[in-house]
C-alpha positions as CSV (number, residue, x, y, z in Angstrom):
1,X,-8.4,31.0,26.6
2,X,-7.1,31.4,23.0
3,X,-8.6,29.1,20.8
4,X,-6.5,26.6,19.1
5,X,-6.1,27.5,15.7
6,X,-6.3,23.4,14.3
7,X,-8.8,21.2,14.3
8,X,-6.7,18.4,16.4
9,X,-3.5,17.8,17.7
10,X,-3.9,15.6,20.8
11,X,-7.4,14.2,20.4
12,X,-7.1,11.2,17.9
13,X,-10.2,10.0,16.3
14,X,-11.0,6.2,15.5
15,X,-10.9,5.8,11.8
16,X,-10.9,2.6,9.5
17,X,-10.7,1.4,6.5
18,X,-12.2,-1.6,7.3
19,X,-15.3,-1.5,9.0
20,X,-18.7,-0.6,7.0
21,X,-19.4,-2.9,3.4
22,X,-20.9,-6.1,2.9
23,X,-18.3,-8.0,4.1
24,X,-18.0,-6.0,6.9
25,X,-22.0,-6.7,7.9
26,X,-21.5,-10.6,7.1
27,X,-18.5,-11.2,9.4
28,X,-20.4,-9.0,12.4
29,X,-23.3,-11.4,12.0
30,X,-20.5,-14.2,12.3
31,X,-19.5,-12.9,15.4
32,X,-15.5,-12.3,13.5
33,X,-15.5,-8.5,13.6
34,X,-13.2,-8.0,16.6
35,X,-10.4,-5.9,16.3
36,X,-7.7,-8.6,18.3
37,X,-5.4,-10.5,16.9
38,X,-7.6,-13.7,17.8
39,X,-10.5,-12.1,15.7
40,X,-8.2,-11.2,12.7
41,X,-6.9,-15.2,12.7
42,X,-10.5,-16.7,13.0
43,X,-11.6,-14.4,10.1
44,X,-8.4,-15.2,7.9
45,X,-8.9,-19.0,8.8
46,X,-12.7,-19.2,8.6
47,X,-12.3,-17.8,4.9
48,X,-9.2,-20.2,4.0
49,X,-11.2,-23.1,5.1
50,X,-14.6,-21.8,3.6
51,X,-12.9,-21.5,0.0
52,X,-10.7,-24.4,0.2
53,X,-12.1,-27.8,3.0
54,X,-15.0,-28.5,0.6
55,X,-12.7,-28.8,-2.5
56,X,-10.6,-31.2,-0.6
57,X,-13.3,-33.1,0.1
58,X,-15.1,-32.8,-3.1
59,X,-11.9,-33.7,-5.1
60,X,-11.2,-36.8,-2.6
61,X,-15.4,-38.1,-3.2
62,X,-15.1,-37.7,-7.3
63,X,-11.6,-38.9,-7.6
64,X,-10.2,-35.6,-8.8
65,X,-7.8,-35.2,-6.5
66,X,-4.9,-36.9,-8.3
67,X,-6.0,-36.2,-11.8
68,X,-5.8,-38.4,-14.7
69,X,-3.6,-38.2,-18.1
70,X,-4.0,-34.9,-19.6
71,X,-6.0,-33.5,-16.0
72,X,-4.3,-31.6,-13.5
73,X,-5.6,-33.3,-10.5
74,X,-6.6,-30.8,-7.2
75,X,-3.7,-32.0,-5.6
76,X,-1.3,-30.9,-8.4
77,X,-3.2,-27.6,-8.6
78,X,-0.6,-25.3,-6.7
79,X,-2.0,-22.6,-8.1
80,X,-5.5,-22.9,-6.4
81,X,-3.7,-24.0,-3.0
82,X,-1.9,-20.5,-2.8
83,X,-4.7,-18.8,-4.0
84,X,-7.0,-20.1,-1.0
85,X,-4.7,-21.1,1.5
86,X,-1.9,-18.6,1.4
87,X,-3.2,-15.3,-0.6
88,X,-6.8,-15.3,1.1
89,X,-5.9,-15.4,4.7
90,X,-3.3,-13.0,3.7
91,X,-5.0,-10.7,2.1
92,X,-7.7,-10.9,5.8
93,X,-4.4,-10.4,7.8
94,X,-3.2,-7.3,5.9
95,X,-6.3,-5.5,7.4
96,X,-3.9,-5.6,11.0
97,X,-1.4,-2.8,8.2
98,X,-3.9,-0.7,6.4
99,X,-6.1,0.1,9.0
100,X,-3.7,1.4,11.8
101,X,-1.8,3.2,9.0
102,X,-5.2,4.6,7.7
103,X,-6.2,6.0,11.0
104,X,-2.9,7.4,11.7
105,X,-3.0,9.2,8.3
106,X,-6.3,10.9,8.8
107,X,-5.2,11.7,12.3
108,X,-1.7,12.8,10.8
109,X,-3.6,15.3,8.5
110,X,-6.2,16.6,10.7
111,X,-3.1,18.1,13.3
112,X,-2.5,20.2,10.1
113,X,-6.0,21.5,8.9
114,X,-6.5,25.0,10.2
115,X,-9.8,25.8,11.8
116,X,-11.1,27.9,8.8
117,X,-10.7,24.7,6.7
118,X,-13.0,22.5,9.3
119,X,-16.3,22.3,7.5
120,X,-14.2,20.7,4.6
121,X,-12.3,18.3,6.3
122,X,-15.8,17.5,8.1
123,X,-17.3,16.9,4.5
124,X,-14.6,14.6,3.7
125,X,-15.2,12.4,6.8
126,X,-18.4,11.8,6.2
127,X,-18.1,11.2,2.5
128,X,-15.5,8.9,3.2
129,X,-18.0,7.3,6.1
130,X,-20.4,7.0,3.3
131,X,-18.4,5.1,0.5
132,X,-17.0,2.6,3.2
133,X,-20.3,1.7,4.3
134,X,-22.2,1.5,0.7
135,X,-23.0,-2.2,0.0
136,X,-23.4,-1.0,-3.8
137,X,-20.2,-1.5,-5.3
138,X,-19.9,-4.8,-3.4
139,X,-23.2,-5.8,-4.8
140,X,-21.9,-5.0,-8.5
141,X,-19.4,-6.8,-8.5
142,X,-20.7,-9.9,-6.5
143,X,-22.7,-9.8,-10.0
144,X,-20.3,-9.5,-12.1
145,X,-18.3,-12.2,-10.7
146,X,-21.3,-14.3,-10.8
147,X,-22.1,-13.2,-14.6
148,X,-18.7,-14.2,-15.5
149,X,-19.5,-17.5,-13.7
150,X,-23.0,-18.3,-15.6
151,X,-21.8,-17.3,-18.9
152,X,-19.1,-19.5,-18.2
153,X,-16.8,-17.1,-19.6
154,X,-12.8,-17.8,-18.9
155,X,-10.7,-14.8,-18.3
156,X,-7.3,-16.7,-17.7
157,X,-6.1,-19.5,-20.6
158,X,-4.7,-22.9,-18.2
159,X,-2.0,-25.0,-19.6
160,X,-3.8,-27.7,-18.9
161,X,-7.6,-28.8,-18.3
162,X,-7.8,-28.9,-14.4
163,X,-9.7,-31.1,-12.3
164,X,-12.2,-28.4,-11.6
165,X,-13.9,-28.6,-15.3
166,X,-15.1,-31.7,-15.5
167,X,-18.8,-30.6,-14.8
168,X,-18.6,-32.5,-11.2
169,X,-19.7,-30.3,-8.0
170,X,-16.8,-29.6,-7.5
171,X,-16.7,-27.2,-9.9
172,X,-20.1,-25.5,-9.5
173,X,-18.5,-25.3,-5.7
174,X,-15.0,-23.2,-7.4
175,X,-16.8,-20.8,-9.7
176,X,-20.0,-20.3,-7.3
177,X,-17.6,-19.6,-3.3
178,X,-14.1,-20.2,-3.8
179,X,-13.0,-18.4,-6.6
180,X,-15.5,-15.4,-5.6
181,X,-14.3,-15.5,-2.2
182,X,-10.6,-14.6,-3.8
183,X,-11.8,-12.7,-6.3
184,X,-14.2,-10.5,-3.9
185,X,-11.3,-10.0,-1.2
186,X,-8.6,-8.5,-4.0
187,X,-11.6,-5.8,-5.2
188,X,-12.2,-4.9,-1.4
189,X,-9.2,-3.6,-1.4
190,X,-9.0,-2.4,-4.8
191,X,-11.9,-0.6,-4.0
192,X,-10.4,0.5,-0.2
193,X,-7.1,1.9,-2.5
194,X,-9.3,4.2,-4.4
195,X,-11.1,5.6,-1.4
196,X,-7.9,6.5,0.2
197,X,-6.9,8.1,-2.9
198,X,-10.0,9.9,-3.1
199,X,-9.4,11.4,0.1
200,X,-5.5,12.4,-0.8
201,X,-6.7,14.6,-3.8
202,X,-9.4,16.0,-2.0
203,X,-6.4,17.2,0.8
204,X,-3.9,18.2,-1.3
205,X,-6.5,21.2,-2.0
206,X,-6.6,22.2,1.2
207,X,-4.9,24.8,3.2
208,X,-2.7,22.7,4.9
209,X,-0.4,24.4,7.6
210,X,3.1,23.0,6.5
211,X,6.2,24.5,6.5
212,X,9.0,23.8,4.0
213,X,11.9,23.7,7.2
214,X,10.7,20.4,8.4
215,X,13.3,18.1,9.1
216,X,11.7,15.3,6.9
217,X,12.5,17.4,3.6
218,X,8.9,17.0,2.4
219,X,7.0,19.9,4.2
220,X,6.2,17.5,7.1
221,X,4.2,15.2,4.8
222,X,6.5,12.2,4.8
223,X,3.0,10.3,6.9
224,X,1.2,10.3,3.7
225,X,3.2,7.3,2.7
226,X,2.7,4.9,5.4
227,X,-0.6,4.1,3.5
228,X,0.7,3.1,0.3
229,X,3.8,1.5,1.8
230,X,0.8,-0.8,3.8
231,X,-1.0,-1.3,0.4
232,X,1.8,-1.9,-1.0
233,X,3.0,-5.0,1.3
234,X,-1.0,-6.0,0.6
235,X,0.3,-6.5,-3.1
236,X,2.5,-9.2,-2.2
237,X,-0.8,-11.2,-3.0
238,X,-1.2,-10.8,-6.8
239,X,3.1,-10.9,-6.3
240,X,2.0,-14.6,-4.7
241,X,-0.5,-15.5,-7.7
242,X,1.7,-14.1,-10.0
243,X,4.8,-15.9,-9.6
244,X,2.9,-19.1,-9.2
245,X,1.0,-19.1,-12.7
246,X,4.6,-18.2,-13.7
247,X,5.8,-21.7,-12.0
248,X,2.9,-23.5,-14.0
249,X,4.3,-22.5,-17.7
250,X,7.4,-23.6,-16.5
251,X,6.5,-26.7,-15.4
252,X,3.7,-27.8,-17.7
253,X,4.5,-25.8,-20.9
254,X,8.6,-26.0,-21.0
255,X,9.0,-22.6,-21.1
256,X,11.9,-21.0,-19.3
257,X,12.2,-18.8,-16.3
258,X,14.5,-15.8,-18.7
259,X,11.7,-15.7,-20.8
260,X,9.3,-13.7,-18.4
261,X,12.4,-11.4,-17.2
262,X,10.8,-8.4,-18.4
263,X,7.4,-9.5,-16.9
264,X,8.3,-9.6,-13.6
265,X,10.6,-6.7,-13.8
266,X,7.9,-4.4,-14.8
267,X,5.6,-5.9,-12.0
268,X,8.1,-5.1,-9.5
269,X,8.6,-1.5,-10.7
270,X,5.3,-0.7,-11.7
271,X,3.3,-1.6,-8.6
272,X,5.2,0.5,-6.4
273,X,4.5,3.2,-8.4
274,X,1.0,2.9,-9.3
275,X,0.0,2.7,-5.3
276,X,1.8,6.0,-4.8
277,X,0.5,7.9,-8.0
278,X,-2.1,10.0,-5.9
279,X,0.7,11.3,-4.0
280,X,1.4,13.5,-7.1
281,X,-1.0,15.9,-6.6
282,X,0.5,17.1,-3.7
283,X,3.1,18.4,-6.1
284,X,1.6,22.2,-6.3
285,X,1.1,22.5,-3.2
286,X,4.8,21.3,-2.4
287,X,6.0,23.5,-4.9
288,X,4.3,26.7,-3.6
289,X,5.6,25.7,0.1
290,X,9.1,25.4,-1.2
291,X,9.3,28.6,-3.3
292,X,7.5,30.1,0.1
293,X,10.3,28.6,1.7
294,X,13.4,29.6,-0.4
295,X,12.2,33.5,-0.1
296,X,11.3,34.0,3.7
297,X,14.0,31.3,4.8
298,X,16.3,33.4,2.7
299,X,15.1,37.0,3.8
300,X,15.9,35.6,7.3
301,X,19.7,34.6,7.0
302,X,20.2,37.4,4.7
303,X,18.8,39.4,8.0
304,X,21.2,37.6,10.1
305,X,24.3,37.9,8.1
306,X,23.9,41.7,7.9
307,X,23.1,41.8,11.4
308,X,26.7,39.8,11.4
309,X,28.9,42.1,9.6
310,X,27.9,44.9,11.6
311,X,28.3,43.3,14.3
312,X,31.8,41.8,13.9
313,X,33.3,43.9,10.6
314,X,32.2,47.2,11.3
315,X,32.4,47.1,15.3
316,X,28.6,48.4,15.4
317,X,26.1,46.6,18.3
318,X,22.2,46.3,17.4
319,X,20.3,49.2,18.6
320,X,17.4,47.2,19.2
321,X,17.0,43.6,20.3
322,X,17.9,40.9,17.2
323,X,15.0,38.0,16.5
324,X,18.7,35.9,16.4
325,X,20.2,37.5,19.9
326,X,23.3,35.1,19.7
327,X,25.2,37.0,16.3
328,X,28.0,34.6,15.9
329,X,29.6,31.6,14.0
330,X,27.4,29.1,15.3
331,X,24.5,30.9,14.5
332,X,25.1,31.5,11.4
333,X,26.1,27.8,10.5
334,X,23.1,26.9,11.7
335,X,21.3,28.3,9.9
336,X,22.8,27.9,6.3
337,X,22.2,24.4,7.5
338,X,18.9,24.3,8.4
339,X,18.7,25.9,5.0
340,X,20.6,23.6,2.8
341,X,19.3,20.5,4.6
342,X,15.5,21.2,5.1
343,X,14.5,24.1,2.5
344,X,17.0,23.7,-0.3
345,X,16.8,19.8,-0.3
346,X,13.1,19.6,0.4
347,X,12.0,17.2,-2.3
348,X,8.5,17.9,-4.4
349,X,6.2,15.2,-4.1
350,X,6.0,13.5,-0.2
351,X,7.0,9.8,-1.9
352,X,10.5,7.9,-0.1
353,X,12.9,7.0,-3.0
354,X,14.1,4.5,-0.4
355,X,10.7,3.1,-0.1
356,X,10.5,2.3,-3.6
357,X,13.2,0.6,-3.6
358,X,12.4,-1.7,-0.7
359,X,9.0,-2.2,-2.0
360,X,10.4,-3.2,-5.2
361,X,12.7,-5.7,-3.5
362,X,10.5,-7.1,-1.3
363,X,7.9,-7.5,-3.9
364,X,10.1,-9.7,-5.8
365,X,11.0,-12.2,-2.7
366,X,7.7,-14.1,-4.2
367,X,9.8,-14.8,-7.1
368,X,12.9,-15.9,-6.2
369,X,12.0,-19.8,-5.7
370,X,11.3,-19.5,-9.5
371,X,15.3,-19.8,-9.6
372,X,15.1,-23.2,-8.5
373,X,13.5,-24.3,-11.9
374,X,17.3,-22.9,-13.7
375,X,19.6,-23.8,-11.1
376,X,19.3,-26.6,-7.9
377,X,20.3,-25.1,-4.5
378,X,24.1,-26.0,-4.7
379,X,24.6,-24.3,-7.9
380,X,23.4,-21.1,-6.7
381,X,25.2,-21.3,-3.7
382,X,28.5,-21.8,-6.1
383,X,27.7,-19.1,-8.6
384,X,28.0,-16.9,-5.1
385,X,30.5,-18.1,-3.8
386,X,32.1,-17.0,-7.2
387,X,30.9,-13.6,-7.3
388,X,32.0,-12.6,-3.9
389,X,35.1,-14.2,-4.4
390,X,35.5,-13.1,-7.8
């Protein structure tokens, strides 16, 4: 029996992007580590309520909860309440995107590795293995977090002086658990993002067996963006956190929503973009497989239009059997389509213009309640009611 000249193409192997870390060995001890849907809400609740029940109760046993003149009280704090009650659970959930789309990815690529290029993809999965189950960089910046905290050093100016810094325990609770609980979640997958991008460099270098006639117009590489497009729905997070802090200036500082216009356009566009910048260095390789393409794909329908006009101008019949045995109209449309469509339009770098786009978009739905400080409900609803009508 011929041995198959991939690595894979109907055995899938069970990777994630998920399991191995020190968050990953916490939770098993918790018992939270399953892979249902029942697991995934008990995690994403158990660290909602971790980071945010005690400050509830804290703020409610030191009076902090409503605040005082010139103190946003914890109830007032919308800020904090979507960091730990919307973004942290969120950013647990997301885990039910990435790690599906991560698997099929590595799965995707291994279908195309030829056998002579095993020992390489073999290197990779291990040193993938290895980096996802380091405690190291969790450890570092666990530290750093809690350096930050004991130098009591404050990255981010607030408008106002909030309830947690008025020395009470509440405080020591915010800085020591809640805020590194949100803090430690967002560099987990920071950290996940550059592992995956690791690997995509390390691939683009490989002999990959693709062919520029795939019906996807990218080589047959259009897969390598279901993990940035799952990464890039994990950024509605900071989209969240971002939007909110925009909502506090407006509300307790006076400023206006037009004002951070070019802020939140650049976040929209630039996001997008950074998550699928590794994509890039598939470029050469793209390039080589097009040019590869143009030449052999062209050589063939050159080959069948000669074939053609002996055939049906000059009245002579093959004297040997034709790779193309049906010589006619059809034939020949089909292929200068197949050409035009798959080879000619085949784009050079395996990134969705359209997914852009609907990242972009749906990366500023976080935003849009911001309107609401310019304009009440029925005024927006009258401003389109004029456009459409015009």
């Amino acid at each position: 029996m011929k041995k198959n000249k991939f690595i894979s193409w109907d055995q899938d192997k069970d990777y994630s992007l998920v399991r191995g870390g020190f968050l990953y060995f916490l939770i098993n001890k918790l018992g939270l580590c399953g892979d249902s849907n029942l697991d995934l809400l008990l995690r994403a609740l158990t660290f909602a309520l971790l980071s945010w029940l005690p400050l509830l109760v804290f703020s409610v046993f030191y009076g902090t909860f409503f605040g005082t003149a010139g103190q946003l009280g914890f109830g007032q704090d919308f800020l904090t309440h979507l960091r730990l009650l919307v973004v942290v659970p969120f950013l647990v959930w997301v885990e039910k995107l990435i790690d599906p789309a991560f698997s099929e990815y590595m799965n995707s690529t291994r279908r195309i590795i030829p056998r002579d290029e095993e020992e390489k993809f073999g290197k990779l999965e291990r040193f993938i293995d290895k980096l996802l189950n380091s405690w190291l960089p969790d450890i570092l910046f666990l530290l750093l977090i809690y350096f930050f905290y004991l130098t009591s050093l404050q990255i981010m100016n607030q408008p106002e002086l909030r309830w947690y810094d008025t020395g009470d325990p509440d405080r020591i609770y915010y800085y020591a658990i809640s805020l590194p609980i949100y803090q430690f979640l967002f560099f987990r997958w920071l950290w996940r993002w550059f592992i995956w991008a690791f690997s995509v460099v390390k691939i683009s270098r490989m002999n990959l067996q693709i062919e520029a006639s795939h019906a996807d117009q990218m080589a047959g590489l259009e897969y390598l963006s279901l993990v940035p497009l799952a990464f890039c729905v994990m950024c509605l997070a900071p989209a969240i956190v971002f939007s909110a802090m925009i909502g506090e200036e407006i509300l307790y500082t006076g400023t206006t929503l037009t004002s951070f216009g070019y802020h939140i356009f650049f976040f929209v566009i630039s996001i997008p973009i950074i998550v699928h910048l590794p994509l890039l260095t598939f470029m050469p390789l793209m390039i080589r497989i097009k040019a590869r393409g143009i030449t052999r794909f062209g050589s063939l329908i050159q080959y069948h239009n000669n074939l053609f006009k002996e055939k049906w101008m000059e009245g002579k019949l093959p004297e040997k059997e034709s790779i193309l045995p049906s010589l006619d109209n059809s034939s020949m449309a089909d292929l200068n389509g197949s050409y035009q469509q798959a080879v000619q339009g085949m784009q050079l770098i395996p990134i969705s213009r359209r997914a852009l786009v609907f990242v972009a978009l749906m990366l500023l739905v976080p935003f849009l309640p911001l309107a609401f400080t310019m304009y009440s409900l029925g005024e927006l609803f009258s401003k389109l009611a004029k456009i459409v009508k015009g």
